[in-house]
PDB file of N, H, CA, C and O in Angstrom:
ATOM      1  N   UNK A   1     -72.502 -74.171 -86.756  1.00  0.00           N
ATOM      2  CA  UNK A   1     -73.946 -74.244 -86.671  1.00  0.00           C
ATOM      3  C   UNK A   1     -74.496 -74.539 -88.054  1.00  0.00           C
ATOM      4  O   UNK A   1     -73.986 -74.170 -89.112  1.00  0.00           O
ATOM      5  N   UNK A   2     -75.618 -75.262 -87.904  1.00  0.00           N
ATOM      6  H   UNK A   2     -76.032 -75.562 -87.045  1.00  0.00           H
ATOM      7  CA  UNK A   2     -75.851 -75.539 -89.064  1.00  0.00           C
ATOM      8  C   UNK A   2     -77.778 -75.282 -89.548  1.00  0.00           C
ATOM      9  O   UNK A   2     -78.562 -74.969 -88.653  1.00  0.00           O
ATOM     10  N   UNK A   3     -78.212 -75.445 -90.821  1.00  0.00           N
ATOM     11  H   UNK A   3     -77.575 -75.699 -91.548  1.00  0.00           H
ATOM     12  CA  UNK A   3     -79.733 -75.179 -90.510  1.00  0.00           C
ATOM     13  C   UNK A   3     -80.382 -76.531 -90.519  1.00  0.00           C
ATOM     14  O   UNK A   3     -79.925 -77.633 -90.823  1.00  0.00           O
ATOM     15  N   UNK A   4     -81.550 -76.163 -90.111  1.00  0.00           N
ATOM     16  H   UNK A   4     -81.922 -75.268 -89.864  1.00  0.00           H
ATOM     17  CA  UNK A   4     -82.559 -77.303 -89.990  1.00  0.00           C
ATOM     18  C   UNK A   4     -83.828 -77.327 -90.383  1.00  0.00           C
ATOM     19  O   UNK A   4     -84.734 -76.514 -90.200  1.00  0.00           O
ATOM     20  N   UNK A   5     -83.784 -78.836 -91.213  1.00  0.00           N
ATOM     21  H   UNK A   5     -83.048 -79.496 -91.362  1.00  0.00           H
ATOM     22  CA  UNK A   5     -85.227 -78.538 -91.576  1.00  0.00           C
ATOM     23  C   UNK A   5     -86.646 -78.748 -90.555  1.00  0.00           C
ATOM     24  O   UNK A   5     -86.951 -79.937 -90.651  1.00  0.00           O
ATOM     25  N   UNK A   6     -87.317 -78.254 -89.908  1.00  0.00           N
ATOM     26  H   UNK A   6     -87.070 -77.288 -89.829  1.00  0.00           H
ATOM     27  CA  UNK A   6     -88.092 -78.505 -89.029  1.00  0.00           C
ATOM     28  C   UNK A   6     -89.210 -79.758 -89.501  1.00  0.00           C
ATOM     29  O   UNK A   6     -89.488 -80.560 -88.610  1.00  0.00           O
ATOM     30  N   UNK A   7     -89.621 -79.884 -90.359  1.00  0.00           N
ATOM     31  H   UNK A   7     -89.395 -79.232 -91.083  1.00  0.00           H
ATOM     32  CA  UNK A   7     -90.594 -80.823 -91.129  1.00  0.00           C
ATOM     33  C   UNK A   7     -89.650 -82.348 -91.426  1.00  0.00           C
ATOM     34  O   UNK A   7     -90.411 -83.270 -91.720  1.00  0.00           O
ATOM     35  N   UNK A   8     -88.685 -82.610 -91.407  1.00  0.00           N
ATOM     36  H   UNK A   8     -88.067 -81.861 -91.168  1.00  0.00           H
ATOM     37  CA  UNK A   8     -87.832 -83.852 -91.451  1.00  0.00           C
ATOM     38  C   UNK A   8     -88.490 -84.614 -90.716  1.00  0.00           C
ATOM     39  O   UNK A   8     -89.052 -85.565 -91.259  1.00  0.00           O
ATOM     40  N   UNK A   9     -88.588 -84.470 -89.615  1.00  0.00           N
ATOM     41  H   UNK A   9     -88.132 -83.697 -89.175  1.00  0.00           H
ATOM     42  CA  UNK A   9     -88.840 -85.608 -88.664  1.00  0.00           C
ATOM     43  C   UNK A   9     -87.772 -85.800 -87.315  1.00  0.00           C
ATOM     44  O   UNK A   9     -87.832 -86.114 -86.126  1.00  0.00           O
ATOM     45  N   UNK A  10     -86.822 -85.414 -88.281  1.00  0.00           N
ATOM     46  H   UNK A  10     -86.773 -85.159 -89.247  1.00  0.00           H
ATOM     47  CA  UNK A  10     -85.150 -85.749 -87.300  1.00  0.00           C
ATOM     48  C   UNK A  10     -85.249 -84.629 -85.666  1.00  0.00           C
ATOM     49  O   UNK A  10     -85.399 -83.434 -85.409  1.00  0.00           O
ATOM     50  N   UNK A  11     -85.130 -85.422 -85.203  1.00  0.00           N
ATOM     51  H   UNK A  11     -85.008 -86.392 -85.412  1.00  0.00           H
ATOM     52  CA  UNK A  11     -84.577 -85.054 -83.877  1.00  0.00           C
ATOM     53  C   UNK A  11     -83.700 -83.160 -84.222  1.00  0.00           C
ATOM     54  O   UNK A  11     -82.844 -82.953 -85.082  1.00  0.00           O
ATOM     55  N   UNK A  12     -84.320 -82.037 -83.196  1.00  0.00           N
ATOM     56  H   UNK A  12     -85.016 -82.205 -82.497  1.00  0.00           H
ATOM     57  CA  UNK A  12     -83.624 -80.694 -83.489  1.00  0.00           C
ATOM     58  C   UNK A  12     -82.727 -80.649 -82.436  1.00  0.00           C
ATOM     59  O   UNK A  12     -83.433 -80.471 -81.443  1.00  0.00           O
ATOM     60  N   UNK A  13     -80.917 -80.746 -81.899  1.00  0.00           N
ATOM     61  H   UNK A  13     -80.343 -80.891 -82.706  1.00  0.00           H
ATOM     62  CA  UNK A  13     -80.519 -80.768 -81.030  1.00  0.00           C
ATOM     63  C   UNK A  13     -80.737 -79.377 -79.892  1.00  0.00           C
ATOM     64  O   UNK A  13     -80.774 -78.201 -80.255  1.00  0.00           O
ATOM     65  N   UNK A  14     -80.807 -79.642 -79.112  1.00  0.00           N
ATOM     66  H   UNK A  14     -80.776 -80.597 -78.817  1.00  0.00           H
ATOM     67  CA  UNK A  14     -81.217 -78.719 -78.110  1.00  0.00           C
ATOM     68  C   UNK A  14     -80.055 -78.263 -76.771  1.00  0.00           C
ATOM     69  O   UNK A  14     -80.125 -78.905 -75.722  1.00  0.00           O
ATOM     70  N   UNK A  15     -79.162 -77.288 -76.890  1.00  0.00           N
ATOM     71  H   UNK A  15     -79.105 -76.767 -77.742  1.00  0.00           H
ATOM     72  CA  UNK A  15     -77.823 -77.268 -75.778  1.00  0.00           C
ATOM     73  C   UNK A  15     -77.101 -76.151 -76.495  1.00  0.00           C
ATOM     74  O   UNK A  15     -77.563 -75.714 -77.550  1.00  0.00           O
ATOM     75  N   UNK A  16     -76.163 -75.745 -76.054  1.00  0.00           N
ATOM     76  H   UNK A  16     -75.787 -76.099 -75.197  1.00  0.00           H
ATOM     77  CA  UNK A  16     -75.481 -75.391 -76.103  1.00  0.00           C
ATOM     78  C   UNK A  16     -74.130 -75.612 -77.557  1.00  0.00           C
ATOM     79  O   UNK A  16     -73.248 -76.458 -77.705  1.00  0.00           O
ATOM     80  N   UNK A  17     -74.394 -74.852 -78.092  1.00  0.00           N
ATOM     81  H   UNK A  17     -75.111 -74.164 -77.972  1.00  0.00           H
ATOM     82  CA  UNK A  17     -73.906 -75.234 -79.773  1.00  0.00           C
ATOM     83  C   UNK A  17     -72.271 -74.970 -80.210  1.00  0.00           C
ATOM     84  O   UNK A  17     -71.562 -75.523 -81.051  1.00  0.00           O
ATOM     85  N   UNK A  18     -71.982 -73.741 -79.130  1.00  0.00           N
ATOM     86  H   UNK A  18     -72.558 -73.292 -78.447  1.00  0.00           H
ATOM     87  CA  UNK A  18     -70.587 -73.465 -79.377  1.00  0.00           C
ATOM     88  C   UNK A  18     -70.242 -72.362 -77.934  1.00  0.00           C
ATOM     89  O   UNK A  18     -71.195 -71.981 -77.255  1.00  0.00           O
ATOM     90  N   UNK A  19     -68.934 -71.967 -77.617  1.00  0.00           N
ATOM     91  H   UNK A  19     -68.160 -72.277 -78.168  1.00  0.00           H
ATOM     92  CA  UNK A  19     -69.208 -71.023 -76.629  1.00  0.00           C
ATOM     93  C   UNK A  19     -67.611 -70.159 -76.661  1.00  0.00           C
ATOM     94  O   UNK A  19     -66.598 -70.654 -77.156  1.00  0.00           O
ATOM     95  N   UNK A  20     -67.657 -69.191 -76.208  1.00  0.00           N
ATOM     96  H   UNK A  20     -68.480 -68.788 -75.806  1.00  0.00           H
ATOM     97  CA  UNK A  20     -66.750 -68.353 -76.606  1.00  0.00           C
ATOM     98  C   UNK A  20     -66.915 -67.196 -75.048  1.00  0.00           C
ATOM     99  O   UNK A  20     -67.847 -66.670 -74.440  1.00  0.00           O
ATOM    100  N   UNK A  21     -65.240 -67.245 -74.922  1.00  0.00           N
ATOM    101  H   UNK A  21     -64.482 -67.673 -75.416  1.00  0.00           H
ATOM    102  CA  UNK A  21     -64.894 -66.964 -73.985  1.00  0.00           C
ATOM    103  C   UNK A  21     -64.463 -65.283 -73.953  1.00  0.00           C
ATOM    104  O   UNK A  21     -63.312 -65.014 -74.296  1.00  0.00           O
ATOM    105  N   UNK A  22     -65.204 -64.376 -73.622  1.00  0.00           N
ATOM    106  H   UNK A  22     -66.139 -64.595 -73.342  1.00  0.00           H
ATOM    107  CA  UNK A  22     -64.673 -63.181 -73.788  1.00  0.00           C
ATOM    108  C   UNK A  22     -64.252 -62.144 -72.380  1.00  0.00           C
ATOM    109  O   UNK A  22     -64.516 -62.604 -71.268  1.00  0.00           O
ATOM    110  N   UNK A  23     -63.793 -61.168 -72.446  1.00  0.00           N
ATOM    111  H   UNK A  23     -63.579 -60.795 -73.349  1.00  0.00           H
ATOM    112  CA  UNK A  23     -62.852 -60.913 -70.915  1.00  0.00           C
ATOM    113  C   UNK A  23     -63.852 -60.164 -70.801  1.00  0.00           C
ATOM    114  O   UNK A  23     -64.596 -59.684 -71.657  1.00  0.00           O
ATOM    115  N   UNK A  24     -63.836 -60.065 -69.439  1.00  0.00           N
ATOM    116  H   UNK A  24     -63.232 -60.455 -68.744  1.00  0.00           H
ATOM    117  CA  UNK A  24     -64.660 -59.294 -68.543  1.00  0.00           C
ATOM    118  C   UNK A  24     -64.538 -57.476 -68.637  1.00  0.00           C
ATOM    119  O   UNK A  24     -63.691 -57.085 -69.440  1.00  0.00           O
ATOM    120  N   UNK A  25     -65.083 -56.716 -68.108  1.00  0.00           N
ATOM    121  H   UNK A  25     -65.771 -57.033 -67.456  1.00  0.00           H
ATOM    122  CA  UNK A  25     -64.603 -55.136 -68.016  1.00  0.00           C
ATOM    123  C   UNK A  25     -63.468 -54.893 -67.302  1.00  0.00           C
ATOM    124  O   UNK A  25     -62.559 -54.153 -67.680  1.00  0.00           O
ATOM    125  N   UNK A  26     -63.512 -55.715 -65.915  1.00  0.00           N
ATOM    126  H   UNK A  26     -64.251 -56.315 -65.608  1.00  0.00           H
ATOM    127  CA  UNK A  26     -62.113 -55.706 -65.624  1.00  0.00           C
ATOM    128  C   UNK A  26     -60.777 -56.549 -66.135  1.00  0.00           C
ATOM    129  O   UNK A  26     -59.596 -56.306 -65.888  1.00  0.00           O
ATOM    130  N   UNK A  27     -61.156 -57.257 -66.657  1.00  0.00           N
ATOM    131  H   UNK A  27     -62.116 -57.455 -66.857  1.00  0.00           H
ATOM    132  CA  UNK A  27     -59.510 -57.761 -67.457  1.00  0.00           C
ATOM    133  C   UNK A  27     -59.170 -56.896 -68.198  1.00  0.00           C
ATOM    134  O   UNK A  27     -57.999 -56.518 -68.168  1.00  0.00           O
ATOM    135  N   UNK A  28     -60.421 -56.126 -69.393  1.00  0.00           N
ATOM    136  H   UNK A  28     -61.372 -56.433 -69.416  1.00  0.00           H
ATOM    137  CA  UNK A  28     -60.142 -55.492 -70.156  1.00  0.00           C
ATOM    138  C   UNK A  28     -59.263 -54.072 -69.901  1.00  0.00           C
ATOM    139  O   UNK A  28     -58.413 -53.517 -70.596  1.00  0.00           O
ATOM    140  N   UNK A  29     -59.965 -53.673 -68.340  1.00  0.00           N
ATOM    141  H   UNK A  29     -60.656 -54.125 -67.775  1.00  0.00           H
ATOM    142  CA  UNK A  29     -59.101 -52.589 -67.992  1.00  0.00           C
ATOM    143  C   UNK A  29     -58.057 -52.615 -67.259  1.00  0.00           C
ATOM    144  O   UNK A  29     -57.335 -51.619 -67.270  1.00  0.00           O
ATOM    145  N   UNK A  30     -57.738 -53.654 -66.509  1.00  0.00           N
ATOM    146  H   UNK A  30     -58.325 -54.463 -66.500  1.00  0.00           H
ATOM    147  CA  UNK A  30     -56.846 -54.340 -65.959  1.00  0.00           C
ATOM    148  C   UNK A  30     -55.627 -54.725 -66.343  1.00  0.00           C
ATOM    149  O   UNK A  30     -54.527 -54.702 -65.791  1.00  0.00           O
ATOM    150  N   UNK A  31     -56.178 -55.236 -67.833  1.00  0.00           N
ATOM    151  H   UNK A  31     -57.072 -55.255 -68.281  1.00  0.00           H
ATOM    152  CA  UNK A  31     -54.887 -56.108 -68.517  1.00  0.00           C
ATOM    153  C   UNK A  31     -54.144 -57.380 -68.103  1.00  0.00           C
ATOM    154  O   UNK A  31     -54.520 -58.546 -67.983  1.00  0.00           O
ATOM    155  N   UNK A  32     -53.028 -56.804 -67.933  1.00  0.00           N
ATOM    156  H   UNK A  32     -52.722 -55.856 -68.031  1.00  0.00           H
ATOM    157  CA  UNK A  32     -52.035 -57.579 -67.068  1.00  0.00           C
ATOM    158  C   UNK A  32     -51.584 -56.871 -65.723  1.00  0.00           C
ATOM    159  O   UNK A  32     -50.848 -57.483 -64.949  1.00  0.00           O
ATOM    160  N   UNK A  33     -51.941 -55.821 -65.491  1.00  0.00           N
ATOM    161  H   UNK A  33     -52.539 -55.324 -66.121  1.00  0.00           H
ATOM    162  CA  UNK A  33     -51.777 -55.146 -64.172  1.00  0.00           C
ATOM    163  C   UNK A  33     -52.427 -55.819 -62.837  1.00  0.00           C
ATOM    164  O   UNK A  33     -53.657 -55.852 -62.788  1.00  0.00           O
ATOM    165  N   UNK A  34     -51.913 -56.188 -62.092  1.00  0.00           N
ATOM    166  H   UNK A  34     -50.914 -56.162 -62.132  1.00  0.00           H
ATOM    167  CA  UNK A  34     -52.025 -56.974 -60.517  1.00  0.00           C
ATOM    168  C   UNK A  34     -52.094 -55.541 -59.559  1.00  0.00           C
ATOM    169  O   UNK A  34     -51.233 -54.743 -59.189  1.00  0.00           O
ATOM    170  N   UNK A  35     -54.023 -55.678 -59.298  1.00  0.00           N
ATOM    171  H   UNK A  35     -54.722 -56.326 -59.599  1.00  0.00           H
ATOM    172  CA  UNK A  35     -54.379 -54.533 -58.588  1.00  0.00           C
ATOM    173  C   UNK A  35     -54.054 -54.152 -57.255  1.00  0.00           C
ATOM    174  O   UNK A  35     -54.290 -54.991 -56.386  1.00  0.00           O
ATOM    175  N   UNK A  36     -53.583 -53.111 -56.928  1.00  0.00           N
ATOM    176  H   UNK A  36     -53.392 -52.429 -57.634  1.00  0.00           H
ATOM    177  CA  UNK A  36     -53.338 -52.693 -55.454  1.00  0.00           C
ATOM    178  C   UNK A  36     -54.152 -53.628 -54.447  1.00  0.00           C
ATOM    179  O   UNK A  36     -55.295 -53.877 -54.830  1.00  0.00           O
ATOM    180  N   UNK A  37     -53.768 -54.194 -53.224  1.00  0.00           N
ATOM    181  H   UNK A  37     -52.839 -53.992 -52.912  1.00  0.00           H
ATOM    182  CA  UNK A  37     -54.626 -54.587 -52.407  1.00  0.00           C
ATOM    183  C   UNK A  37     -54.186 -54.275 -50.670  1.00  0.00           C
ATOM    184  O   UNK A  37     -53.533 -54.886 -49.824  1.00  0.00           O
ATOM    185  N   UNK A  38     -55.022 -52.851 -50.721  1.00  0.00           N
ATOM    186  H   UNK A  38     -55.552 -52.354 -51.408  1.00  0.00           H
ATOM    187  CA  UNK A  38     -55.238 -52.289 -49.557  1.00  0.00           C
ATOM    188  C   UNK A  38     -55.912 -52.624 -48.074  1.00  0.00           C
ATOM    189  O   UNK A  38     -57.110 -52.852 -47.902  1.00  0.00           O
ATOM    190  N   UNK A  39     -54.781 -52.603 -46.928  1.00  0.00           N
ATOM    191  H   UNK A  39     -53.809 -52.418 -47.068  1.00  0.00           H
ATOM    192  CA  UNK A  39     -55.490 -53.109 -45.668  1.00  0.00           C
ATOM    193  C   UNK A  39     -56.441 -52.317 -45.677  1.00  0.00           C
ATOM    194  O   UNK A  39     -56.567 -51.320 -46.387  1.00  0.00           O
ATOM    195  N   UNK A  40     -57.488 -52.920 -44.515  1.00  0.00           N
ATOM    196  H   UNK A  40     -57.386 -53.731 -43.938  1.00  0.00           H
ATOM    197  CA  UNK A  40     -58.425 -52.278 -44.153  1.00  0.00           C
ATOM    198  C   UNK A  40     -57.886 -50.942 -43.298  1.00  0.00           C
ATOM    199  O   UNK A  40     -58.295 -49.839 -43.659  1.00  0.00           O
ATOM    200  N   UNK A  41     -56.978 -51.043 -42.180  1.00  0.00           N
ATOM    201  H   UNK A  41     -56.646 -51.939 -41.887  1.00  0.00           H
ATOM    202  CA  UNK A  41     -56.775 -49.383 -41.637  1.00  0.00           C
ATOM    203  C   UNK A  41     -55.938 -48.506 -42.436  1.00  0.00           C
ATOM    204  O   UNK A  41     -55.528 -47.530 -41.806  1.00  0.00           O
ATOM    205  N   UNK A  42     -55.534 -48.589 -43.764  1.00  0.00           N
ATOM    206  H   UNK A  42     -55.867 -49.381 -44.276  1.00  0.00           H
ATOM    207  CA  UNK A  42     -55.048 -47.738 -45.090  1.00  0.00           C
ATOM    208  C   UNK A  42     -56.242 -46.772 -44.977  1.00  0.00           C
ATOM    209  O   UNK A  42     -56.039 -45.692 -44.422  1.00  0.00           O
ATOM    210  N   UNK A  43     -57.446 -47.054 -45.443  1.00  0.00           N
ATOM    211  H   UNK A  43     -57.611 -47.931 -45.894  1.00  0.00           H
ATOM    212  CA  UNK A  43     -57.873 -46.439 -46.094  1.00  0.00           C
ATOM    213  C   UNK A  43     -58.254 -45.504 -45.171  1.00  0.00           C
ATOM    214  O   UNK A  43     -58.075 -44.362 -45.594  1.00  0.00           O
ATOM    215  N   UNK A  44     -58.863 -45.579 -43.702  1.00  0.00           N
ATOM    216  H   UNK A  44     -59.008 -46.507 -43.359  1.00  0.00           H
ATOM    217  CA  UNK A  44     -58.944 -44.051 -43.027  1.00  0.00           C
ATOM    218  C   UNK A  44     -58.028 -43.113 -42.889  1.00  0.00           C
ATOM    219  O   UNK A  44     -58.384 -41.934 -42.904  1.00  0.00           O
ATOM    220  N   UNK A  45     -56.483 -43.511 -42.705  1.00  0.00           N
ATOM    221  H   UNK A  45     -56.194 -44.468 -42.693  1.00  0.00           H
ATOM    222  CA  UNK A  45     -55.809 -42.547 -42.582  1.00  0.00           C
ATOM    223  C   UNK A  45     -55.747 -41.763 -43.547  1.00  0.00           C
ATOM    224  O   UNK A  45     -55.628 -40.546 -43.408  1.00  0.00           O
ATOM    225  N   UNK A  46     -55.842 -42.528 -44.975  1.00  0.00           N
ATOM    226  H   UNK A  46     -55.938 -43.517 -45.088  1.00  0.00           H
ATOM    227  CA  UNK A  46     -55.554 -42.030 -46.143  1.00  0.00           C
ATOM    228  C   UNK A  46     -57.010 -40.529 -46.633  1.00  0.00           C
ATOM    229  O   UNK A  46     -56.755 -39.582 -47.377  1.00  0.00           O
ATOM    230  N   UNK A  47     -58.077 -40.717 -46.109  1.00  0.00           N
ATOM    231  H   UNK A  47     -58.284 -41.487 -45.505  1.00  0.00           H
ATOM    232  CA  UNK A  47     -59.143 -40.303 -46.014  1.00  0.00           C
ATOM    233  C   UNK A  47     -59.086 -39.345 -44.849  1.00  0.00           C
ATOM    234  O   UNK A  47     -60.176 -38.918 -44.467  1.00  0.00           O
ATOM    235  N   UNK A  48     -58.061 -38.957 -44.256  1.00  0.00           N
ATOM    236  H   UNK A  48     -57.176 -39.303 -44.567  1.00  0.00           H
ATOM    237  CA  UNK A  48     -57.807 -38.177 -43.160  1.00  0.00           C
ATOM    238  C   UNK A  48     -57.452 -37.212 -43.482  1.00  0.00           C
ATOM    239  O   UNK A  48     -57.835 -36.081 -43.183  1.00  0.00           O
ATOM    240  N   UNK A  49     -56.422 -37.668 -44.340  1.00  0.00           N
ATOM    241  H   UNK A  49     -56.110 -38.586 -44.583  1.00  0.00           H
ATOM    242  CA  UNK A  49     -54.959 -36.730 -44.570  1.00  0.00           C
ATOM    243  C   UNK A  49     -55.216 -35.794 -45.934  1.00  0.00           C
ATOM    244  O   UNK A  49     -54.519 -34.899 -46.412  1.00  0.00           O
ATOM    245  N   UNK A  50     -56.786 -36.485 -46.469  1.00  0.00           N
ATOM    246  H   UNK A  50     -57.353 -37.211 -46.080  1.00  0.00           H
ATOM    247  CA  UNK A  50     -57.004 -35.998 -47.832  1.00  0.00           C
ATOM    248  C   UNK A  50     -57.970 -35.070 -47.781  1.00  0.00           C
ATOM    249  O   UNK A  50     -57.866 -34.087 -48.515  1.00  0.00           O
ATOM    250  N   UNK A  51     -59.161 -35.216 -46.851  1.00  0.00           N
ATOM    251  H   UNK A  51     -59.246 -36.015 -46.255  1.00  0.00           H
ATOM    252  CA  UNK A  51     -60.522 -34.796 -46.688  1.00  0.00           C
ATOM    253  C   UNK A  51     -60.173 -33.685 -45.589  1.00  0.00           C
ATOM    254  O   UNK A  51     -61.069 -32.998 -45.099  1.00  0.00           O
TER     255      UNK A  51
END
């Protein structure tokens, strides 16, 4: 990035200047771990047997 003189005359570019890619909350807590993915009739029994 750079500065600009506003009084030049020159054209001020207008967009998007640089962009940077940062991880989400879940990557961050995630990592590299590949999350459980539970059927749907898991979870009542499991809620049965607990509650």
């Amino acid at each position: 990035a750079g500065e600009w003189a506003y009084g030049d005359g020159e054209r001020i570019p207008i967009g998007i200047f640089y962009q940077t890619r940062k991880p989400t909350y879940e990557e961050k807590v995630l990592g590299e771990r590949i999350p459980v993915k539970l059927k749907p009739g898991n979870i009542r029994s499991i809620l049965e047997k607990h509650i």
